[in-house]
Phi, psi and omega in degrees: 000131180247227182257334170311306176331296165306303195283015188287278174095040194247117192292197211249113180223159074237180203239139173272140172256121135232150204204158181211204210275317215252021150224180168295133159289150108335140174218178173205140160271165156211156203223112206232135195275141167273110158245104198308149198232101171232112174218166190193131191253124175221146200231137187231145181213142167258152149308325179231166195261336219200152185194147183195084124192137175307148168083038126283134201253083181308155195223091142275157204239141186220117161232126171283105188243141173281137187270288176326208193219053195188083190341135183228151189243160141095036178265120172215154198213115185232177171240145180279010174028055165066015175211093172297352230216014200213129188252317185323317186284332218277142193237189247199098137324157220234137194265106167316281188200098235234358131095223203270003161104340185266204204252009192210168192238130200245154141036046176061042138290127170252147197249164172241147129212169197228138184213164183238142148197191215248143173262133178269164165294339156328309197287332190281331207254337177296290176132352208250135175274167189295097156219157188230156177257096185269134172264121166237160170210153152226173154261043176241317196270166184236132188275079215284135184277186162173158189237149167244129158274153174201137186277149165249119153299046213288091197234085206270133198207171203184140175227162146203135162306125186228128163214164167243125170241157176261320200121003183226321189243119144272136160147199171270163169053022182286188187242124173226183180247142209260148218091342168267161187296166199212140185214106137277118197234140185247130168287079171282134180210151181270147196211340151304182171232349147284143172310175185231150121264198185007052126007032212253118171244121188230158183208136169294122357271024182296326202107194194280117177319229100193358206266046193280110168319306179213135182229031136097259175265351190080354183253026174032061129235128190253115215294172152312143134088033187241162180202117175284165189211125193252165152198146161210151216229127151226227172230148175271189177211143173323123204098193190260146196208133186203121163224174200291030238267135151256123188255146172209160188215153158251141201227152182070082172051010190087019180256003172215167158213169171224177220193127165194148191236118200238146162289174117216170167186149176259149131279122159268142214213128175294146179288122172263050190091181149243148216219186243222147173310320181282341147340261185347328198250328177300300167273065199288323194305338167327299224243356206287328211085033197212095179312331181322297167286012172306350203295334192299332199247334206293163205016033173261134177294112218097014156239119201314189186252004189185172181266147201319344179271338180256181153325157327261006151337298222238149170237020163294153175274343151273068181278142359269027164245174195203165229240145186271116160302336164290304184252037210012041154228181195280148160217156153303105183169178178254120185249096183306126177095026168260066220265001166220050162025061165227023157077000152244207192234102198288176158306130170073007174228144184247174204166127116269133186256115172270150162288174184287299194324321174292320180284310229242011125297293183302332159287345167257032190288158187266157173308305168326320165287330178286330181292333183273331173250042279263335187295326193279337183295271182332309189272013170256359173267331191270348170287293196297328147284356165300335186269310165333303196286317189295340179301352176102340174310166152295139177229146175279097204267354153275323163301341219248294207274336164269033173262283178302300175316306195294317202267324172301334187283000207198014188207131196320163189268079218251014152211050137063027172244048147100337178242107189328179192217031148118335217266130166269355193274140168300140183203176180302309202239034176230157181220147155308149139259102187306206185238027179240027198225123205308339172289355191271314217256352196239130185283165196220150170295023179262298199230134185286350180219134192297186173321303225274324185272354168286265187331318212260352171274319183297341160307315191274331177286321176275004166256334198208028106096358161317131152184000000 
Protein backbone atom coordinates (compact mmCIF):
# COMPACT_ATOMS: atom_id res chain seq x y z
CA UNK A 1 0.00 0.00 0.00
CA UNK A 2 1.48 3.14 -0.73
CA UNK A 3 0.72 6.98 0.42
CA UNK A 4 -0.97 7.56 -2.40
CA UNK A 5 -3.59 4.63 -1.21
CA UNK A 6 -4.34 6.49 1.66
CA UNK A 7 -4.24 9.81 0.64
CA UNK A 8 -6.55 8.69 -1.70
CA UNK A 9 -9.64 8.08 0.45
CA UNK A 10 -10.70 5.46 -1.73
CA UNK A 11 -10.96 1.61 -0.04
CA UNK A 12 -8.76 -0.87 -2.00
CA UNK A 13 -11.06 -3.24 -4.76
CA UNK A 14 -9.96 -5.36 -7.57
CA UNK A 15 -11.43 -8.34 -9.39
CA UNK A 16 -9.59 -11.37 -10.20
CA UNK A 17 -10.95 -12.68 -14.02
CA UNK A 18 -10.52 -16.44 -14.85
CA UNK A 19 -11.16 -18.22 -17.79
CA UNK A 20 -10.40 -21.56 -19.76
CA UNK A 21 -10.91 -23.17 -23.35
CA UNK A 22 -13.97 -25.25 -22.45
CA UNK A 23 -15.97 -22.19 -19.90
CA UNK A 24 -17.31 -18.89 -19.67
CA UNK A 25 -14.49 -16.63 -17.45
CA UNK A 26 -15.18 -16.08 -14.33
CA UNK A 27 -14.58 -13.47 -11.84
CA UNK A 28 -14.27 -12.65 -7.97
CA UNK A 29 -13.66 -9.14 -6.20
CA UNK A 30 -12.17 -8.39 -3.12
CA UNK A 31 -12.44 -5.32 -1.10
CA UNK A 32 -9.67 -4.18 2.02
CA UNK A 33 -11.10 -0.87 3.91
CA UNK A 34 -8.42 1.90 3.67
CA UNK A 35 -8.17 3.21 6.91
CA UNK A 36 -7.19 7.42 7.59
CA UNK A 37 -5.53 8.65 10.29
CA UNK A 38 -5.08 12.75 9.62
CA UNK A 39 -3.43 13.84 12.89
CA UNK A 40 -1.24 16.29 13.50
CA UNK A 41 0.93 17.32 17.04
CA UNK A 42 1.51 20.72 17.92
CA UNK A 43 4.04 21.91 20.81
CA UNK A 44 4.50 25.61 21.29
CA UNK A 45 7.50 26.37 23.71
CA UNK A 46 9.33 29.50 25.31
CA UNK A 47 13.03 30.06 26.18
CA UNK A 48 12.42 31.15 29.28
CA UNK A 49 9.84 30.31 32.06
CA UNK A 50 10.22 34.04 33.59
CA UNK A 51 11.27 37.58 32.90
CA UNK A 52 11.31 40.90 35.44
CA UNK A 53 12.93 43.08 33.23
CA UNK A 54 11.70 45.47 30.39
CA UNK A 55 13.34 44.85 26.92
CA UNK A 56 13.80 41.52 27.48
CA UNK A 57 12.91 39.40 24.37
CA UNK A 58 11.18 36.14 24.39
CA UNK A 59 11.98 33.32 21.69
CA UNK A 60 9.05 30.89 20.83
CA UNK A 61 9.38 28.05 19.31
CA UNK A 62 6.35 26.34 17.51
CA UNK A 63 6.47 22.44 15.92
CA UNK A 64 4.06 20.94 13.84
CA UNK A 65 4.39 16.67 13.55
CA UNK A 66 2.24 14.88 11.29
CA UNK A 67 1.41 12.20 13.74
CA UNK A 68 -1.04 10.23 11.34
CA UNK A 69 -1.09 8.49 8.21
CA UNK A 70 -2.35 10.50 6.03
CA UNK A 71 -0.31 13.49 3.83
CA UNK A 72 -1.87 16.83 5.28
CA UNK A 73 -2.23 20.22 2.98
CA UNK A 74 -3.09 23.27 3.71
CA UNK A 75 -1.40 23.87 6.90
CA UNK A 76 -1.60 27.21 8.90
CA UNK A 77 -0.55 28.41 11.69
CA UNK A 78 -1.01 31.67 13.81
CA UNK A 79 -0.95 33.43 17.77
CA UNK A 80 -3.23 35.02 19.53
CA UNK A 81 -0.38 37.70 20.41
CA UNK A 82 -2.05 37.54 24.55
CA UNK A 83 -5.65 38.51 23.43
CA UNK A 84 -7.83 35.79 22.54
CA UNK A 85 -10.96 37.31 22.43
CA UNK A 86 -9.38 40.22 19.94
CA UNK A 87 -8.56 38.43 16.30
CA UNK A 88 -7.37 41.69 14.84
CA UNK A 89 -3.88 41.68 16.74
CA UNK A 90 -3.09 37.78 15.99
CA UNK A 91 0.27 37.53 14.04
CA UNK A 92 1.62 34.68 11.84
CA UNK A 93 4.90 32.88 13.10
CA UNK A 94 7.82 33.06 10.92
CA UNK A 95 8.55 29.21 8.88
CA UNK A 96 11.69 27.97 10.03
CA UNK A 97 12.27 24.69 8.52
CA UNK A 98 9.56 23.30 6.50
CA UNK A 99 11.01 19.02 6.56
CA UNK A 100 11.42 18.35 2.16
CA UNK A 101 10.33 21.66 1.01
CA UNK A 102 6.90 21.21 -0.42
CA UNK A 103 3.60 22.56 0.37
CA UNK A 104 2.29 19.61 2.30
CA UNK A 105 3.31 18.33 5.80
CA UNK A 106 3.78 14.47 5.16
CA UNK A 107 4.01 11.61 6.75
CA UNK A 108 5.85 11.78 10.24
CA UNK A 109 7.30 15.19 9.08
CA UNK A 110 7.69 18.23 11.38
CA UNK A 111 7.67 21.64 10.42
CA UNK A 112 9.64 24.75 13.01
CA UNK A 113 8.63 28.51 12.79
CA UNK A 114 9.64 30.75 15.41
CA UNK A 115 8.00 34.75 16.73
CA UNK A 116 9.72 36.65 19.20
CA UNK A 117 8.26 38.84 21.34
CA UNK A 118 9.69 42.38 23.71
CA UNK A 119 8.26 42.25 27.12
CA UNK A 120 7.10 46.03 28.05
CA UNK A 121 6.34 47.88 31.03
CA UNK A 122 2.88 47.21 30.62
CA UNK A 123 3.28 43.54 31.19
CA UNK A 124 5.04 44.27 34.50
CA UNK A 125 2.38 46.86 35.69
CA UNK A 126 -0.74 44.41 34.81
CA UNK A 127 0.54 42.03 37.77
CA UNK A 128 -0.36 39.33 34.76
CA UNK A 129 1.52 36.78 33.49
CA UNK A 130 2.34 36.22 29.62
CA UNK A 131 0.19 33.93 28.06
CA UNK A 132 -0.74 33.21 24.58
CA UNK A 133 -2.25 30.66 22.33
CA UNK A 134 -0.95 29.13 18.94
CA UNK A 135 -3.69 28.00 16.45
CA UNK A 136 -2.87 25.03 13.71
CA UNK A 137 -5.14 23.73 11.10
CA UNK A 138 -5.39 21.50 7.98
CA UNK A 139 -7.55 20.66 5.77
CA UNK A 140 -7.79 17.10 6.93
CA UNK A 141 -7.95 18.10 10.50
CA UNK A 142 -10.25 20.34 13.02
CA UNK A 143 -7.99 22.68 14.42
CA UNK A 144 -5.84 22.51 17.44
CA UNK A 145 -3.95 24.65 19.92
CA UNK A 146 -1.24 24.60 22.63
CA UNK A 147 -0.35 27.64 25.30
CA UNK A 148 2.88 28.95 26.66
CA UNK A 149 2.91 30.45 30.06
CA UNK A 150 5.84 32.71 30.75
CA UNK A 151 5.91 34.23 34.53
CA UNK A 152 5.95 38.23 34.99
CA UNK A 153 8.44 39.18 37.93
CA UNK A 154 7.04 41.59 39.58
CA UNK A 155 10.18 43.70 41.53
CA UNK A 156 8.85 47.09 42.70
CA UNK A 157 12.12 48.87 44.65
CA UNK A 158 13.26 52.39 45.31
CA UNK A 159 16.85 53.56 46.25
CA UNK A 160 18.13 56.93 47.79
CA UNK A 161 21.03 58.65 47.55
CA UNK A 162 21.63 61.50 50.55
CA UNK A 163 24.81 63.77 50.58
CA UNK A 164 25.97 66.87 51.84
CA UNK A 165 27.52 69.23 50.17
CA UNK A 166 29.00 73.26 51.09
CA UNK A 167 29.72 73.84 46.99
CA UNK A 168 33.40 72.78 47.10
CA UNK A 169 32.85 68.85 49.18
CA UNK A 170 30.34 66.35 48.39
CA UNK A 171 29.46 63.40 50.12
CA UNK A 172 29.31 62.15 53.50
CA UNK A 173 30.57 63.08 56.97
CA UNK A 174 32.21 65.83 55.62
CA UNK A 175 33.79 68.66 57.08
CA UNK A 176 32.24 72.09 56.47
CA UNK A 177 32.55 75.41 57.80
CA UNK A 178 30.16 76.38 60.22
CA UNK A 179 27.37 79.39 59.83
CA UNK A 180 27.65 78.85 55.79
CA UNK A 181 25.12 77.65 53.53
CA UNK A 182 24.65 73.70 53.26
CA UNK A 183 22.78 71.54 50.60
CA UNK A 184 21.44 68.16 50.84
CA UNK A 185 20.83 66.84 47.67
CA UNK A 186 18.81 63.37 47.44
CA UNK A 187 19.20 61.12 44.56
CA UNK A 188 15.94 58.98 43.81
CA UNK A 189 16.09 56.30 41.52
CA UNK A 190 13.63 53.64 40.67
CA UNK A 191 15.58 50.22 40.57
CA UNK A 192 12.81 48.03 39.86
CA UNK A 193 10.78 46.91 37.16
CA UNK A 194 7.19 48.57 38.18
CA UNK A 195 6.28 52.19 37.63
CA UNK A 196 6.19 54.34 40.96
CA UNK A 197 4.01 57.19 41.68
CA UNK A 198 3.10 59.76 44.69
CA UNK A 199 6.42 59.80 45.61
CA UNK A 200 6.96 61.39 49.13
CA UNK A 201 10.65 62.40 50.33
CA UNK A 202 10.74 63.15 53.59
CA UNK A 203 13.91 64.19 56.36
CA UNK A 204 14.35 64.38 59.66
CA UNK A 205 13.62 67.02 61.59
CA UNK A 206 12.71 68.97 57.89
CA UNK A 207 9.65 67.37 56.95
CA UNK A 208 8.35 66.42 53.80
CA UNK A 209 11.07 67.58 50.77
CA UNK A 210 8.98 69.37 47.84
CA UNK A 211 12.43 71.05 46.31
CA UNK A 212 12.64 68.55 43.04
CA UNK A 213 15.52 69.83 40.98
CA UNK A 214 15.23 67.32 38.01
CA UNK A 215 12.13 64.91 37.30
CA UNK A 216 13.37 62.84 34.79
CA UNK A 217 10.58 62.90 31.83
CA UNK A 218 8.00 65.22 33.62
CA UNK A 219 5.47 63.15 33.82
CA UNK A 220 5.65 62.39 37.63
CA UNK A 221 5.83 58.65 37.39
CA UNK A 222 8.84 57.64 38.30
CA UNK A 223 9.80 55.23 35.69
CA UNK A 224 12.26 51.59 35.83
CA UNK A 225 16.05 53.04 35.76
CA UNK A 226 14.50 57.13 35.95
CA UNK A 227 15.87 59.36 38.94
CA UNK A 228 14.65 62.23 40.45
CA UNK A 229 17.45 64.73 42.33
CA UNK A 230 15.37 66.66 45.51
CA UNK A 231 17.79 69.93 47.59
CA UNK A 232 17.47 71.43 50.34
CA UNK A 233 19.67 74.33 51.59
CA UNK A 234 20.53 75.25 54.92
CA UNK A 235 23.08 76.75 57.18
CA UNK A 236 25.39 74.52 58.91
CA UNK A 237 25.90 74.81 62.51
CA UNK A 238 28.90 73.54 65.14
CA UNK A 239 29.49 70.44 65.78
CA UNK A 240 28.78 67.19 64.66
CA UNK A 241 25.57 66.73 62.90
CA UNK A 242 22.78 63.58 60.84
CA UNK A 243 19.55 63.37 59.84
CA UNK A 244 17.73 61.03 58.14
CA UNK A 245 16.14 61.50 54.71
CA UNK A 246 13.06 58.59 53.53
CA UNK A 247 11.42 58.27 50.23
CA UNK A 248 8.62 55.72 49.64
CA UNK A 249 6.57 55.64 46.23
CA UNK A 250 3.50 53.18 45.40
CA UNK A 251 3.20 50.99 42.84
CA UNK A 252 0.29 48.34 41.32
CA UNK A 253 -2.41 50.78 41.38
CA UNK A 254 -1.77 51.60 45.01
CA UNK A 255 -1.68 48.12 46.13
CA UNK A 256 1.82 48.34 47.27
CA UNK A 257 4.44 50.60 48.28
CA UNK A 258 8.31 50.62 48.86
CA UNK A 259 10.34 52.52 51.20
CA UNK A 260 14.37 53.05 51.36
CA UNK A 261 16.18 55.50 53.69
CA UNK A 262 20.03 57.20 53.18
CA UNK A 263 21.61 58.95 56.42
CA UNK A 264 24.17 61.89 55.92
CA UNK A 265 26.25 64.14 58.03
CA UNK A 266 28.70 67.04 58.45
CA UNK A 267 31.11 68.65 60.93
CA UNK A 268 30.62 71.82 61.64
CA UNK A 269 33.60 73.49 62.14
CA UNK A 270 34.38 77.26 62.96
CA UNK A 271 36.76 78.85 60.59
CA UNK A 272 39.17 80.63 63.03
CA UNK A 273 39.94 83.21 60.37
CA UNK A 274 41.82 84.03 57.99
CA UNK A 275 45.11 84.55 58.13
CA UNK A 276 48.61 86.18 56.28
CA UNK A 277 51.49 83.88 54.63
CA UNK A 278 53.36 85.24 57.61
CA UNK A 279 50.72 84.13 60.09
CA UNK A 280 51.54 80.79 58.81
CA UNK A 281 55.06 80.03 58.60
CA UNK A 282 55.01 81.59 61.90
CA UNK A 283 52.79 79.24 63.49
CA UNK A 284 54.07 75.88 61.71
CA UNK A 285 52.82 73.74 64.88
CA UNK A 286 49.24 75.04 63.36
CA UNK A 287 49.78 72.82 60.32
CA UNK A 288 52.81 70.27 61.23
CA UNK A 289 50.84 67.14 61.62
CA UNK A 290 52.00 66.61 65.07
CA UNK A 291 49.49 66.64 68.02
CA UNK A 292 52.08 67.03 70.34
CA UNK A 293 52.60 70.70 70.37
CA UNK A 294 49.28 71.71 70.19
CA UNK A 295 49.45 73.14 73.28
CA UNK A 296 50.84 76.10 72.00
CA UNK A 297 48.36 77.26 70.17
CA UNK A 298 44.84 75.25 71.54
CA UNK A 299 42.14 77.09 72.91
CA UNK A 300 43.65 80.57 72.24
CA UNK A 301 41.44 82.65 70.26
CA UNK A 302 41.74 83.30 66.56
CA UNK A 303 42.55 79.79 66.29
CA UNK A 304 41.99 76.82 64.95
CA UNK A 305 41.13 73.78 67.81
CA UNK A 306 43.32 71.04 67.00
CA UNK A 307 45.94 70.46 64.03
CA UNK A 308 45.01 71.22 60.10
CA UNK A 309 46.39 67.65 59.41
CA UNK A 310 44.48 65.55 61.61
CA UNK A 311 40.73 65.10 62.47
CA UNK A 312 38.81 66.61 61.76
CA UNK A 313 40.08 68.94 59.70
CA UNK A 314 41.91 65.93 57.33
CA UNK A 315 39.41 62.96 56.16
CA UNK A 316 42.43 61.44 55.03
CA UNK A 317 42.88 57.65 56.42
CA UNK A 318 46.51 58.06 57.01
CA UNK A 319 46.04 61.37 58.30
CA UNK A 320 48.48 63.35 58.77
CA UNK A 321 49.54 61.92 55.72
CA UNK A 322 48.38 61.93 52.09
CA UNK A 323 49.47 60.46 49.06
CA UNK A 324 52.40 62.54 46.76
CA UNK A 325 51.05 62.10 43.44
CA UNK A 326 54.88 62.16 41.95
CA UNK A 327 56.03 59.45 44.06
CA UNK A 328 52.82 57.41 44.88
CA UNK A 329 53.62 57.30 48.49
CA UNK A 330 52.17 58.75 51.83
CA UNK A 331 53.72 61.44 53.32
CA UNK A 332 53.40 64.38 55.78
CA UNK A 333 52.57 67.42 53.92
CA UNK A 334 50.24 69.28 52.18
CA UNK A 335 48.01 68.30 48.87
CA UNK A 336 46.82 71.33 47.44
CA UNK A 337 43.59 71.00 45.36
CA UNK A 338 42.33 68.12 47.61
CA UNK A 339 39.25 70.15 48.24
CA UNK A 340 37.53 67.17 50.19
CA UNK A 341 40.51 66.44 52.07
CA UNK A 342 40.79 62.46 51.81
CA UNK A 343 44.20 62.78 51.03
CA UNK A 344 44.31 61.59 47.23
CA UNK A 345 43.87 63.10 44.00
CA UNK A 346 40.36 61.92 43.51
CA UNK A 347 38.86 61.61 39.70
CA UNK A 348 38.36 65.41 38.38
CA UNK A 349 41.39 66.97 40.91
CA UNK A 350 44.26 68.58 39.95
CA UNK A 351 46.91 68.87 43.09
CA UNK A 352 50.08 69.48 43.93
CA UNK A 353 51.72 68.30 46.72
CA UNK A 354 54.36 69.95 49.24
CA UNK A 355 56.09 68.47 52.15
CA UNK A 356 55.92 70.53 55.31
CA UNK A 357 59.78 71.55 54.67
CA UNK A 358 58.57 72.68 51.26
CA UNK A 359 55.54 74.60 52.09
CA UNK A 360 57.27 76.33 54.71
CA UNK A 361 60.03 77.30 52.50
CA UNK A 362 57.78 78.84 50.18
CA UNK A 363 55.66 80.68 52.40
CA UNK A 364 58.92 82.12 54.00
CA UNK A 365 60.28 82.91 50.46
CA UNK A 366 62.42 86.48 50.36
CA UNK A 367 61.42 89.45 48.66
CA UNK A 368 64.46 88.66 46.54
CA UNK A 369 63.67 85.58 45.74
CA UNK A 370 59.97 86.48 45.02
CA UNK A 371 61.39 89.49 42.64
CA UNK A 372 63.70 87.28 40.88
CA UNK A 373 60.94 84.88 40.49
CA UNK A 374 57.20 85.93 40.30
CA UNK A 375 56.52 81.71 40.93
CA UNK A 376 57.63 81.77 44.33
CA UNK A 377 55.11 85.39 44.77
CA UNK A 378 52.26 82.97 43.68
CA UNK A 379 52.89 80.13 45.26
CA UNK A 380 53.54 81.57 48.56
CA UNK A 381 49.89 83.25 48.07
CA UNK A 382 48.41 80.06 46.92
CA UNK A 383 50.00 78.00 50.01
CA UNK A 384 48.73 80.17 52.18
CA UNK A 385 45.22 80.45 51.07
CA UNK A 386 45.35 76.64 50.89
CA UNK A 387 45.92 76.51 54.71
CA UNK A 388 43.02 79.05 54.95
CA UNK A 389 40.68 77.03 53.25
CA UNK A 390 41.88 73.45 55.19
CA UNK A 391 41.35 75.78 58.32
CA UNK A 392 37.64 75.53 57.58
CA UNK A 393 37.48 79.45 56.51
CA UNK A 394 35.46 80.12 53.14
CA UNK A 395 37.97 80.23 50.42
CA UNK A 396 37.87 81.67 46.85
CA UNK A 397 38.14 78.28 45.31
CA UNK A 398 38.47 79.31 41.55
CA UNK A 399 41.45 81.69 42.48
CA UNK A 400 42.83 78.71 44.32
CA UNK A 401 42.27 76.63 41.33
CA UNK A 402 43.74 79.19 38.93
CA UNK A 403 46.68 79.42 41.11
CA UNK A 404 47.59 75.52 40.73
CA UNK A 405 47.22 75.86 36.94
CA UNK A 406 49.03 78.51 36.59
CA UNK A 407 51.88 77.20 38.91
CA UNK A 408 51.48 73.44 36.91
CA UNK A 409 52.10 75.67 33.60
CA UNK A 410 55.22 76.80 34.95
CA UNK A 411 56.92 74.21 37.05
CA UNK A 412 58.54 70.79 35.70
CA UNK A 413 56.08 67.58 34.75
CA UNK A 414 57.78 65.06 37.06
CA UNK A 415 55.76 62.29 36.75
CA UNK A 416 55.28 62.60 32.71
CA UNK A 417 51.02 63.09 32.99
CA UNK A 418 51.15 66.29 31.26
CA UNK A 419 50.83 68.75 33.93
CA UNK A 420 53.68 70.28 36.76
CA UNK A 421 54.08 69.27 40.06
CA UNK A 422 54.99 72.21 41.94
CA UNK A 423 59.30 72.12 42.18
CA UNK A 424 60.38 75.85 42.27
CA UNK A 425 63.99 74.75 42.15
CA UNK A 426 65.53 75.97 39.15
CA UNK A 427 67.34 73.29 37.49
CA UNK A 428 68.63 72.99 32.99
CA UNK A 429 64.78 72.53 31.65
CA UNK A 430 63.07 74.72 34.36
CA UNK A 431 63.15 78.92 33.69
CA UNK A 432 62.15 81.64 36.32
CA UNK A 433 59.32 84.01 35.81
CA UNK A 434 60.38 87.27 36.16
CA UNK A 435 57.90 90.39 36.61
CA UNK A 436 58.24 91.97 33.17
CA UNK A 437 57.12 88.62 31.45
CA UNK A 438 54.01 87.86 29.85
CA UNK A 439 53.28 84.81 31.68
CA UNK A 440 53.49 86.90 34.99
CA UNK A 441 50.91 90.13 33.35
CA UNK A 442 49.56 88.30 30.58
CA UNK A 443 46.49 85.27 30.15
CA UNK A 444 47.70 82.02 28.62
CA UNK A 445 45.60 79.18 27.24
CA UNK A 446 45.95 77.17 29.88
CA UNK A 447 44.68 79.98 32.73
CA UNK A 448 42.31 82.51 31.72
CA UNK A 449 44.27 85.31 34.27
CA UNK A 450 47.77 85.91 34.32
CA UNK A 451 50.22 85.22 37.08
CA UNK A 452 50.00 88.91 38.55
CA UNK A 453 45.71 89.00 38.80
CA UNK A 454 46.24 85.34 40.43
CA UNK A 455 48.52 86.70 43.20
CA UNK A 456 46.83 89.98 44.04
CA UNK A 457 43.13 88.25 44.26
CA UNK A 458 44.58 85.28 46.46
CA UNK A 459 46.63 88.23 48.50
CA UNK A 460 43.95 90.09 48.90
CA UNK A 461 41.78 87.29 50.45
CA UNK A 462 44.77 86.09 52.75
CA UNK A 463 45.19 89.61 54.03
CA UNK A 464 41.51 91.01 54.05
CA UNK A 465 39.63 87.54 53.76
CA UNK A 466 37.98 88.95 50.57
CA UNK A 467 37.03 87.47 47.52
Amino acid sequence: MTQADIDSAADLVNVAIADSDQTDPKTDDEKVDVLEDADFLLVKEANVSEVDEVGEVITYTYTATNSGNQTLTGFTLSDDNFTPDDLTDDFFPTLTNNGNGDTNLDVGETWTYIATYTVTQADFDSGLDLVNVATADTDQTEPKTDDEIVDVVQNPSITLEKVTTDGVVTGDNIGVSAGESISWIYTVTNDGNLNLSNINLIDDPQGVITNLIYNGDGDAILAPNETWIYELIGTAITGSYQNLGTVTGDHSNGQGQVEASDPSSYTGIEGPGVRTPGFWVNWTEVWDGNPENDSRFAERSGFPSGDLLLAPYSASEQAPQVLDPVSGTYQTGLLVGDYNRNGITDDGESTIFYTLNEAKSILAAKQKEQKNDKRYTLDRSLVASWLNFTAFNPAPTDDIDNGLAWIQEHTPDENFDGIGDGDLILEASTYAVPANSDFWNQPSPIVPNGGELIHTALDDYNNNGLF
